[in-house]
BATORNU-77387 format. One record per atom (N, C-alpha, C): residue in three letters; y, x, z negated. Coordinates in steps of 0.001 Angstrom, whole numbers, plus 500000, padded with zeros to 6 digits. Example, Ala and Ser with C-alpha at 12.3 -4.5 7.8 and 13.67 -1.06 7.14 Angstrom:
2
ALA494310513190492200 ALA495500512300492200 ALA496700513200492200 SER497750512850492920 SER498940513670492860 SER500030512900492130 
END
This chain:
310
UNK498803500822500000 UNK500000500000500000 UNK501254500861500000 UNK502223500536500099 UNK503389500941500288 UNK504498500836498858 UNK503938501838498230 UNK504579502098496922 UNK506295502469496688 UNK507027502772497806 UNK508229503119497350 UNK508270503513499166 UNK509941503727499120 UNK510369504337500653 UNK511152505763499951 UNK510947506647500298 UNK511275508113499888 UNK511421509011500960 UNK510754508745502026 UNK510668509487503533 UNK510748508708504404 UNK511873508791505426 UNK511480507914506350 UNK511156509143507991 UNK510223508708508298 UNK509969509560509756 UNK510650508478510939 UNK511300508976511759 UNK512048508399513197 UNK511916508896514261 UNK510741508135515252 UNK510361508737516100 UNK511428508316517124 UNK512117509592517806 UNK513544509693518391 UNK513076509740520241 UNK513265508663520745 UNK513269508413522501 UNK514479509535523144 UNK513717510280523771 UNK515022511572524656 UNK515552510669525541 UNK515154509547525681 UNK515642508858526798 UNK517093508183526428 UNK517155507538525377 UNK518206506908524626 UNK519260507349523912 UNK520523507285524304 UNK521598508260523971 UNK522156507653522487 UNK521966505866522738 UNK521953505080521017 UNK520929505163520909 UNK520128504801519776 UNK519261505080518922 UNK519204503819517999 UNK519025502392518046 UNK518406501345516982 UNK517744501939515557 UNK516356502780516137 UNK515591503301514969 UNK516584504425513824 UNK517455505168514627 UNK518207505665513977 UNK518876505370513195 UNK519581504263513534 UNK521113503339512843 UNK520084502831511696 UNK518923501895512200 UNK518509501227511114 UNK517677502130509963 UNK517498502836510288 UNK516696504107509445 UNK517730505027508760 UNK518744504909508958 UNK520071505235507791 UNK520270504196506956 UNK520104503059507353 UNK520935501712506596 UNK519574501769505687 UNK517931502056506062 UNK517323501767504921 UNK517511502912504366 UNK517525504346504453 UNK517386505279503401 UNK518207505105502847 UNK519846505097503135 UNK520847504684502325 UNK520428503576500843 UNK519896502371501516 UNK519393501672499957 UNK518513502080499569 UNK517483502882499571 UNK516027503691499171 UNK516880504775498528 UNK517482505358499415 UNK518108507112498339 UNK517017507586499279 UNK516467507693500403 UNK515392507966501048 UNK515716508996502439 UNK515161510574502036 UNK515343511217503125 UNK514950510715504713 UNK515230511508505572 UNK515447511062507138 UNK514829512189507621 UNK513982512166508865 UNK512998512796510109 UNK513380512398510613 UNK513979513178511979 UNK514249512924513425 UNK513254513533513689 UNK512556512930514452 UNK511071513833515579 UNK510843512973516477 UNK511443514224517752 UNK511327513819518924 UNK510215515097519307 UNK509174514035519894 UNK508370514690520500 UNK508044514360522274 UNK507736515565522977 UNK508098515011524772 UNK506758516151524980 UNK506308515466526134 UNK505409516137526967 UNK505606517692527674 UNK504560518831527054 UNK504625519929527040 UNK505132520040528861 UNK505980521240528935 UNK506965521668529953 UNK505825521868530710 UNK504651522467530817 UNK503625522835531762 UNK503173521666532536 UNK502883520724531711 UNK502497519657532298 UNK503741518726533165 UNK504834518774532819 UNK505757518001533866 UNK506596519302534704 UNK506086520406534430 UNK506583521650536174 UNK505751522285535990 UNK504787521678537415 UNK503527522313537582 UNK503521522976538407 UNK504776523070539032 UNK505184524400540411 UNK505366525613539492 UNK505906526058538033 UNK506209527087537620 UNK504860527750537096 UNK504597528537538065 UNK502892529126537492 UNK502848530578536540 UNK504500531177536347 UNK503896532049535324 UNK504649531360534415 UNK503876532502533693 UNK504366532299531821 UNK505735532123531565 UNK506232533237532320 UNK507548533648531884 UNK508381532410531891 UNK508170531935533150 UNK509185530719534299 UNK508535529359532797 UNK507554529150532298 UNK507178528081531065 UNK507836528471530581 UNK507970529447529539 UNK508582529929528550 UNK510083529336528449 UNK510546530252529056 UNK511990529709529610 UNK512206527930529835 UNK511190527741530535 UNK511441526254530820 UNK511307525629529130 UNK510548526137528755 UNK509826525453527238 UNK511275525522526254 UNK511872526731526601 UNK513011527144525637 UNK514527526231525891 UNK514630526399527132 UNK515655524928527247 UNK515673523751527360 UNK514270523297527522 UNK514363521965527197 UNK514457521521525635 UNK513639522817524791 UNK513582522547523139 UNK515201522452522992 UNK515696523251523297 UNK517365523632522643 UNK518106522083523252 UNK517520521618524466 UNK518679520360524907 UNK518088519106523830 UNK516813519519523146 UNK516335517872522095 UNK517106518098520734 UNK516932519496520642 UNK517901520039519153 UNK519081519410518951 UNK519813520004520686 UNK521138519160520636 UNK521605518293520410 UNK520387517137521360 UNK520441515300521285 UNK520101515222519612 UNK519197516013519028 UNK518751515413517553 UNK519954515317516331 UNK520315516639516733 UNK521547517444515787 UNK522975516095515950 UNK523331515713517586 UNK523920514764517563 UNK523631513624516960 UNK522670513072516786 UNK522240511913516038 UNK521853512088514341 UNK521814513250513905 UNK522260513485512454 UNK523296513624511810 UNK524164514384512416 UNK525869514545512534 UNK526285513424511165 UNK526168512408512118 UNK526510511086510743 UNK525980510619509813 UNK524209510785509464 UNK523628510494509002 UNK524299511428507823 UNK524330512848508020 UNK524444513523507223 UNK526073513296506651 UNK526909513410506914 UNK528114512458506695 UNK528447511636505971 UNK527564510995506040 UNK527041509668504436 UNK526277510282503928 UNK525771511381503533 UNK525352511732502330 UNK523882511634502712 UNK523204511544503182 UNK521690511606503804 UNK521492512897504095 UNK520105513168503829 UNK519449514199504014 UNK518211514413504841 UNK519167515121506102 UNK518102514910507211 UNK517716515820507716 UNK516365516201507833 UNK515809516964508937 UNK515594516655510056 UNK515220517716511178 UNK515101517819512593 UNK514146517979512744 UNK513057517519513828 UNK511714518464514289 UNK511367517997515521 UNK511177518780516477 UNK511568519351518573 UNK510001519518517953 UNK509004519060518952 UNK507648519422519376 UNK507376518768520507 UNK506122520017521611 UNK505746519548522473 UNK504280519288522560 UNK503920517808522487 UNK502369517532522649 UNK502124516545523330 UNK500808516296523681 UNK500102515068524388 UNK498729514674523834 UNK498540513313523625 UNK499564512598524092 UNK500556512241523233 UNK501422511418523466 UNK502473510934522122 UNK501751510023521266 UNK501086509091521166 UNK501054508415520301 UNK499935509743518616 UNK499485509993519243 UNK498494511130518507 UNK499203512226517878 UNK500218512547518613 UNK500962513415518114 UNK501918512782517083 UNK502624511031517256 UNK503067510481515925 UNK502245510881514532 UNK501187510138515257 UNK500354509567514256 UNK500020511204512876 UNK499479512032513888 UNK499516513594513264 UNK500967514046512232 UNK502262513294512770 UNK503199513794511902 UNK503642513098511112 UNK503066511454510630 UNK503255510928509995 UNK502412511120508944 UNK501031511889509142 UNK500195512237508247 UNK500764513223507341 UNK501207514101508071 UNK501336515672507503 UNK502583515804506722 UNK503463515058507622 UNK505057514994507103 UNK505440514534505581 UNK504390513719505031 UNK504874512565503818 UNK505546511567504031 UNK505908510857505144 UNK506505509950504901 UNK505695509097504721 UNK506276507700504198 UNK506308506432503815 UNK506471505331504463 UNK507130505980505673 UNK507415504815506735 UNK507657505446507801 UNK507505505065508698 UNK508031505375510466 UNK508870504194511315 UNK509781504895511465 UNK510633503705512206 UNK510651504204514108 UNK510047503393514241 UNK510302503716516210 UNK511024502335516867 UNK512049503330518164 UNK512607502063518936 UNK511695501354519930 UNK511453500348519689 UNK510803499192520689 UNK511645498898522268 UNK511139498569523285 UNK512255498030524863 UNK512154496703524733 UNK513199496557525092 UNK513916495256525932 UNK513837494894527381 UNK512966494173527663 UNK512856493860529196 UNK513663492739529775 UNK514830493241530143 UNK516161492300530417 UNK515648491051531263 UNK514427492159532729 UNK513847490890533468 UNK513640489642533283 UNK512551489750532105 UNK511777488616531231 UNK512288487828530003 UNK513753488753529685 UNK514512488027528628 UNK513660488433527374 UNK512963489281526996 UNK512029489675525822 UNK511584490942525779 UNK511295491587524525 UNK510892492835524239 UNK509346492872524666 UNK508594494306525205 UNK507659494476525767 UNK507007495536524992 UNK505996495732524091 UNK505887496475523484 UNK505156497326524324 UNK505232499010524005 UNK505224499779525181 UNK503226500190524594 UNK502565501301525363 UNK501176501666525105 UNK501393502346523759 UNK502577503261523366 UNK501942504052522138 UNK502583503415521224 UNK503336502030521219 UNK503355501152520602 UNK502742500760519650 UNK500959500355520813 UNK500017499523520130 UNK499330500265519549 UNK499330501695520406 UNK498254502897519593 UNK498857502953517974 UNK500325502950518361 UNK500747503328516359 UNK500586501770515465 UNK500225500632515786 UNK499731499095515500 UNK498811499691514973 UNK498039500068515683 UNK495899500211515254 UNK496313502018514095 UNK496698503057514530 UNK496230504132514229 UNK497167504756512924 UNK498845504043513056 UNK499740505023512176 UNK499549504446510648 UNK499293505868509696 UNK498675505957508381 UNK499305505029507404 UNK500819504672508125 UNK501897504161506917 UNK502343503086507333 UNK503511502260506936 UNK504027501067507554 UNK504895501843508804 UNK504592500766509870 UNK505133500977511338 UNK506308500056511207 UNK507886500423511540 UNK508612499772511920 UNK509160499582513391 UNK508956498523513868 UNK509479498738515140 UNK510578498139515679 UNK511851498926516180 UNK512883498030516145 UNK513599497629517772 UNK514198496925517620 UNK515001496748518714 UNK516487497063518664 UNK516817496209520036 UNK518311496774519912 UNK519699495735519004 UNK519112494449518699 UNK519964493543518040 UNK520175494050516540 UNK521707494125516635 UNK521873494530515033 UNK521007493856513944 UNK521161494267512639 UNK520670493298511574 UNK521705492634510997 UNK521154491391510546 UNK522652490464510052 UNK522786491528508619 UNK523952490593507952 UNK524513491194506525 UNK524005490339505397 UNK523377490538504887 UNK522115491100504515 UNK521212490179505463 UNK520208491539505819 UNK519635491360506354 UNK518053490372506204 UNK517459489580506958 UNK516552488281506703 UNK515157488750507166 UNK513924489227506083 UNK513112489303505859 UNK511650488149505800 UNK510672488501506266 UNK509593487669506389 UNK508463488022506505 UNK507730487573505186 UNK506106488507505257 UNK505209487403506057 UNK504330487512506926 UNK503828486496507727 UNK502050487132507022 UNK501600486000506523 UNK500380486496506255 UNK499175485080506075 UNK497593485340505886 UNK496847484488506330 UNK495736484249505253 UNK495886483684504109 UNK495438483783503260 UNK493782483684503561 UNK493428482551504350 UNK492293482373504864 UNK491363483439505970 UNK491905484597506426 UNK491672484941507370 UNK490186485965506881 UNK488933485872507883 UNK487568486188507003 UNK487946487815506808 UNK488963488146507846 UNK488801490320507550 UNK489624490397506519 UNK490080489972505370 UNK490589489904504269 UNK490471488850503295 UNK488807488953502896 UNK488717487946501686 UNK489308488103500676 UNK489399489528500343 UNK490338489608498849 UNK491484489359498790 UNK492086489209499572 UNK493587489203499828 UNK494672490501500103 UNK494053491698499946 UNK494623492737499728 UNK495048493010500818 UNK494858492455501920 UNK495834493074503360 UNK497337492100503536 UNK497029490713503233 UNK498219490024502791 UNK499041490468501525 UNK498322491041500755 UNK499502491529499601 UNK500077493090499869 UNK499173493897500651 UNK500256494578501591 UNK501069494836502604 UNK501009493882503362 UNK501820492902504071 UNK503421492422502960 UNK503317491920502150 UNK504156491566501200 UNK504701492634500059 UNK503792494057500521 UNK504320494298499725 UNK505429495226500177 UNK504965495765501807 UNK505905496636502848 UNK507217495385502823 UNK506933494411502613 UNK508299493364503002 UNK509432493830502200 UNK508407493462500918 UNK509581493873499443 UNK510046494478499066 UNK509588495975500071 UNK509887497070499487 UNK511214497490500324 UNK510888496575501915 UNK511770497024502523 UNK513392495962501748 UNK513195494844502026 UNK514029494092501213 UNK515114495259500213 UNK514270495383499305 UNK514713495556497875 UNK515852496526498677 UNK515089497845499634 UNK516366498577499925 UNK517161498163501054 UNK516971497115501701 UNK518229496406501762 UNK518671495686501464 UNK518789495460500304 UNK519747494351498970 UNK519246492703499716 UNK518006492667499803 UNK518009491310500180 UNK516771490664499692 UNK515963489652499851 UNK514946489581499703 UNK513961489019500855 UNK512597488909500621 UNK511625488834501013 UNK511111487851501286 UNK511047486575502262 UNK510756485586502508 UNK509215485357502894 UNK508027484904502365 UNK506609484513502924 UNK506278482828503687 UNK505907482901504863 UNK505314482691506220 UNK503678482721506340 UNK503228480983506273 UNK501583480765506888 UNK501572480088508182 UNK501255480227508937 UNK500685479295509917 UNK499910478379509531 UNK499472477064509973 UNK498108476581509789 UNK498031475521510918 UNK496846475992511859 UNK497201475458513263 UNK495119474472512746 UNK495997473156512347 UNK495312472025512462 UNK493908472075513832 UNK494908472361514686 UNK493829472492516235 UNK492255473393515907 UNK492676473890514995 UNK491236474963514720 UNK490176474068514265 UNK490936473024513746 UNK489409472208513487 UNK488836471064514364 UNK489249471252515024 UNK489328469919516192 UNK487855469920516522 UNK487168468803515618 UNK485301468585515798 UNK484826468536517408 UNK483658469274517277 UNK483030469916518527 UNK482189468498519130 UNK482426467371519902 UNK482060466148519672 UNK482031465882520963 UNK482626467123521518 UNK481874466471523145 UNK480795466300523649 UNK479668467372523567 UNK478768466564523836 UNK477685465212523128 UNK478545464675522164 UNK477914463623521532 UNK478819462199522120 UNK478087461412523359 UNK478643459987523825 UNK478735459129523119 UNK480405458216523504 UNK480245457278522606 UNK481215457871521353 UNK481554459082521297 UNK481941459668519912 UNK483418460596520607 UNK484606459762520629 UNK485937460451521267 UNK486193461671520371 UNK486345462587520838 UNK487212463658520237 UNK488207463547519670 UNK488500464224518663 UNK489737463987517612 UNK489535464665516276 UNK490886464139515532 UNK491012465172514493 UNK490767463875512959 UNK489969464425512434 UNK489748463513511067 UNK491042464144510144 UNK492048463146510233 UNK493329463373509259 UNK492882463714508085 UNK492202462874507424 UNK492103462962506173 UNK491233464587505416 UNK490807464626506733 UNK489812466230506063 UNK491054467644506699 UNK491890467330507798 UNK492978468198507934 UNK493944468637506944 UNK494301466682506643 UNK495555467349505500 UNK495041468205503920 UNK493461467428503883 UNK492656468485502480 UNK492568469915502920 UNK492523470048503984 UNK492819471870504504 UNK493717472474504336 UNK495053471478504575 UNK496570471976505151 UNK496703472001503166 UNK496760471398502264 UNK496648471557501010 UNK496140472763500473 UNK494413472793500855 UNK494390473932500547 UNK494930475484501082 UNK495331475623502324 UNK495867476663502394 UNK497165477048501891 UNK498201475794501487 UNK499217475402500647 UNK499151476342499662 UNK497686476009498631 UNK497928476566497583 UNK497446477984497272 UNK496819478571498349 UNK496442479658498403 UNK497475480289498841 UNK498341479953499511 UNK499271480110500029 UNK500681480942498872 UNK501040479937497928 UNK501566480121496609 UNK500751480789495711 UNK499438481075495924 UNK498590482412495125 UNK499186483704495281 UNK499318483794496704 UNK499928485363497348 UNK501232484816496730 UNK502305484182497057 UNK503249484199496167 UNK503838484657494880 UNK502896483617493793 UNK502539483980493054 UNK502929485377492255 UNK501636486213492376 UNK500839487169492284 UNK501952488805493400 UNK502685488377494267 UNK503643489212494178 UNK505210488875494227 UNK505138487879493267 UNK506699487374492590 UNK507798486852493909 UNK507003486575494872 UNK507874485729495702 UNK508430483967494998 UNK509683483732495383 UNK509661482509494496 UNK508983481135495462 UNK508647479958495230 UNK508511478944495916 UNK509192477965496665 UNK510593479020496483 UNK511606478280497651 UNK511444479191498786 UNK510765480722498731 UNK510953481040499942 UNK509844481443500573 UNK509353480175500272 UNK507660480451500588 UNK507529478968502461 UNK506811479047503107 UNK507217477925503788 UNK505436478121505019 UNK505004477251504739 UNK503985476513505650 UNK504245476179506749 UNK504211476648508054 UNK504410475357508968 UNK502896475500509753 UNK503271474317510223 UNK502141473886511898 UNK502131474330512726 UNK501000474853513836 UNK501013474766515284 UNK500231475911515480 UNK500154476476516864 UNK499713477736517180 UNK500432479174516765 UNK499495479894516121 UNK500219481021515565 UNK501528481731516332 UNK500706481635518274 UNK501435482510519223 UNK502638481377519357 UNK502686480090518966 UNK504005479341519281 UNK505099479741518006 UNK504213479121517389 UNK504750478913515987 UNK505766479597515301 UNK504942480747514893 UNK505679481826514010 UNK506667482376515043 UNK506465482501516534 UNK507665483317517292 UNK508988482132517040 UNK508799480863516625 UNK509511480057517016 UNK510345479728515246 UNK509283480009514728 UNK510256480021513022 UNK510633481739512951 UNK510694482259513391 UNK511661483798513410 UNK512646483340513964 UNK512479482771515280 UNK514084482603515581 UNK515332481576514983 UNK514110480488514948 UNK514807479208514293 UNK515134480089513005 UNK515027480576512133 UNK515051480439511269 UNK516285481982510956 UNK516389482768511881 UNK517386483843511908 UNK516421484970511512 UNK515004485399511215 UNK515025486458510505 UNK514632487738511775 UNK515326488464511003 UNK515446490384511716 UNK514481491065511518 UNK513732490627510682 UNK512072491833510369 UNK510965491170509940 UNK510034491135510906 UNK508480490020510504 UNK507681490895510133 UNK507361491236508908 UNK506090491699508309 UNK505021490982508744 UNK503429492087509305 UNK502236491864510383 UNK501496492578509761 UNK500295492154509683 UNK498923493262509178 UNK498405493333510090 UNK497878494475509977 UNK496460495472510943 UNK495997495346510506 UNK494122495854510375 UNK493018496384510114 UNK492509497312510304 UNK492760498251509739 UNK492344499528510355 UNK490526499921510389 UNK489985499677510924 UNK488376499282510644 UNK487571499781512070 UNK488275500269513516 UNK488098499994514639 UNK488826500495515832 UNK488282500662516794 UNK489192500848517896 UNK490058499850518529 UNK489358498989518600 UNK490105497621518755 UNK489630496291518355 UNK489538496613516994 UNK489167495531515996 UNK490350494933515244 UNK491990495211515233 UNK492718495455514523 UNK493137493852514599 UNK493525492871514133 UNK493764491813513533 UNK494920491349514945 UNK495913492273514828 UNK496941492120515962 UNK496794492369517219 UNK495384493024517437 UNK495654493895518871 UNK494527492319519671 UNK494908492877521388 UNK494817491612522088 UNK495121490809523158 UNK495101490087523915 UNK495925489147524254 UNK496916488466523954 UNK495846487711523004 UNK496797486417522145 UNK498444487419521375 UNK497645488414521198 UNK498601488973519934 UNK499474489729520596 UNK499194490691521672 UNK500405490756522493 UNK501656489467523225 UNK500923488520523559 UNK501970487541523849 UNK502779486842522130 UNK501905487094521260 UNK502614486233520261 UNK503994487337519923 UNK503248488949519573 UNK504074489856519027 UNK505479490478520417 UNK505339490095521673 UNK506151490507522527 UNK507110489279522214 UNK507110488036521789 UNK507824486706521632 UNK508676486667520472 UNK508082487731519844 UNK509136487243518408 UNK510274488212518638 UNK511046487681517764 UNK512706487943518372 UNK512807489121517537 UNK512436489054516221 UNK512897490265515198 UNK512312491394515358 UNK512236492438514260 UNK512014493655514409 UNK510204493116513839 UNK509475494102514100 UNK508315494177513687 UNK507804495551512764 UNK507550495310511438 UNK506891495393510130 UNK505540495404510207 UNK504453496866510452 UNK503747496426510403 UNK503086497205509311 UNK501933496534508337 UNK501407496872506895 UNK499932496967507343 UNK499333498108507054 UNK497727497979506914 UNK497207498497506040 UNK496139498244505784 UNK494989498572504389 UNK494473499960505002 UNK493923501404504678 UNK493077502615504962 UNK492001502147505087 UNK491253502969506492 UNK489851502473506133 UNK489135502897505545 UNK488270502248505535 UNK487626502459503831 UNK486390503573503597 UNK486844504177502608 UNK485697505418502616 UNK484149505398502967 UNK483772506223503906 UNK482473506018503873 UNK481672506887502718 
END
C-alpha cells in the first residue's frame, strides 16, 4: 500500500516543452514536503543513427543528445527548485521504455510516479499510449497518469472500487485503491471521494433457452443485490474513514457509468486497481477497460497489491 508520498519519480516526454506531470508533481510534493525525479529516459543513440558505425561518431552522438535532455530537464526544475523543492535530474539511455520506468521506480525509492498521458484532439479524448499500459500491469508503486487539463482549486478526488469483485475477496486491493486516493488528497488539502458501480444487467437470468419463460430482471432479487453491495460498499468506507456523504453507488455499465460520473460530477483524479498476478491478468487491462479508461475525463490513479510471494 501506499504509506506516505516522500518521492515522487516524473517520467519527463523530450517531446513536450510543457510538462502536466511536472506542474502537477510540484503541486503534490509541495503538500507532501515530497522530493522530485525528473527522468527522462530516450532510446539509445545507436539504435536511432544507424548510419554512424564507429564508436567515436556514437559517442559523440550519445554526448549531445545527453547534454540537450540535461538542458530540457534543468529547464523544467529551474522553478520547481524556486519554491523550495528538491529536485533531482536523471538523462538515461535504454530500451525499451516502459522496462526501463519500471527499473527506476524500483531502484529510485519513490512512492509514486507521475507520467504525462496524450490527448487525441481527433477523437476529442485521451488515448492511453503502449508503455502506458505496460506501467498499469508492471510499475511497483502508484501510477499517476496525467493530462493536460489543469486541476480545479482544490482539487476533486475519487477512489472507484468493487467490493464484490472475485480477484479481491479480502478487500485489500480496494483499500489500496483508497488508500493511494487519501494519501494523494491529504497532500492536496482536499479529500477523497469513494465510487461503486453496480450494473444490475449482470444478473439478467439466462432464460432463453427455456419457452414460454420471457427474459427479464427479477426486481425484487436485484434491489436485495443493489443493497447488498450498498453495504459492503460503506464497509470499505467505513474501515478507511471515508465519511457517508462521500460515498455514492450508482447504476449502469462500468465502461458508461463511471466515465460519465467523473465528468458529471467534476472530478480530476480516478483512483483504479490492478492486479499484479499476470501478464495480462490485470483487472484493468483489455478491451472493455481500455475503452472505459481512454473515456474518463480525469487524471488516472492507479493502486495495486505486490504479487504475492512464492
Amino acid at each position: 500500500m501506499m504509506t506516505g508520498v516522500s518521492q515522487i519519480l516524473v517520467v519527463v516526454d523530450p517531446t513536450l516543452e510543457i510538462s502536466a506531470a511536472v506542474a502537477k508533481a510540484a503541486r503534490l510534493a509541495q503538500g507532501a514536503e515530497a522530493s522530485v525525479e525528473l527522468y527522462l529516459c530516450d532510446i539509445p543513440p545507436a539504435l536511432q543513427a544507424a548510419r554512424l558505425s564507429t564508436p567515436e561518431l556514437l559517442k559523440a552522438s550519445a554526448e549531445r543528445i545527453a547534454a540537450g535532455h540535461r538542458a530540457h530537464l534543468e529547464r523544467l526544475a529551474e522553478p520547481l527548485r524556486a519554491a523550495g523543492l528538491v529536485v533531482r535530474n536523471t538523462v538515461e539511455f535504454a530500451n525499451p521504455l516502459p522496462e526501463a520506468i519500471v527499473r527506476r521506480a524500483a531502484t529510485s525509492g519513490a512512492d509514486l510516479v507521475v507520467k504525462d498521458t496524450h490527448h487525441h484532439a481527433l477523437l476529442s479524448r485521451t488515448l492511453l499510449t503502449h508503455t502506458d499500459w505496460h506501467l498499469i500491469r508492471d510499475c511497483p508503486v502508484p501510477l499517476l497518469l496525467v493530462k493536460a487539463a489543469a486541476w480545479r482549486d482544490p482539487p476533486t478526488l475519487c477512489a472507484a472500487v468493487d467490493p464484490n469483485h472475485p480477484d479481491d475477496a479480502t478487500g485489500a486491493l480496494d483499500d489500496a485503491i483508497v488508500d493511494a486516493a487519501v494519501r494523494l488528497a491529504h497532500a492536496l488539502g482536499t479529500r477523497a471521494r469513494l465510487v461503486h458501480v453496480f450494473s444490475s444487467l449482470n444478473y439478467l437470468p439466462l432464460q432463453a433457452d427455456l419457452p414460454g419463460v420471457p427474459i427479464g430482471l427479477d426486481l425484487e432479487a436485484v434491489e436485495a443485490l443493489r443493497q447488498l453491495h450498498h453495504a459492503e460498499l460503506a464497509a470499505v468506507a467505513d474501515r478507511n474513514g471515508i465519511g457517508r456523504e462521500d460515498v455514492s453507488l450508482i447504476d449502469g455499465l462500468v465502461t458508461d457509468a463511471l466515465p460519465s460520473f467523473v465528468t458529471r460530477e467534476g472530478i480530476d483524479i480516478v483512483a483504479l486497481g490492478s492486479v499484479a498476478r499476470g501478464r495480462l491478468q490485470d483487472r484493468f487491462l483489455g478491451s472493455t477497460a481500455t475503452r472505459m479508461l481512454d473515456r474518463i475525463a480525469g487524471d488516472l490513479l492507479i493502486a495495486k497489491l505486490p504479487p504475492p510471494v512464492a
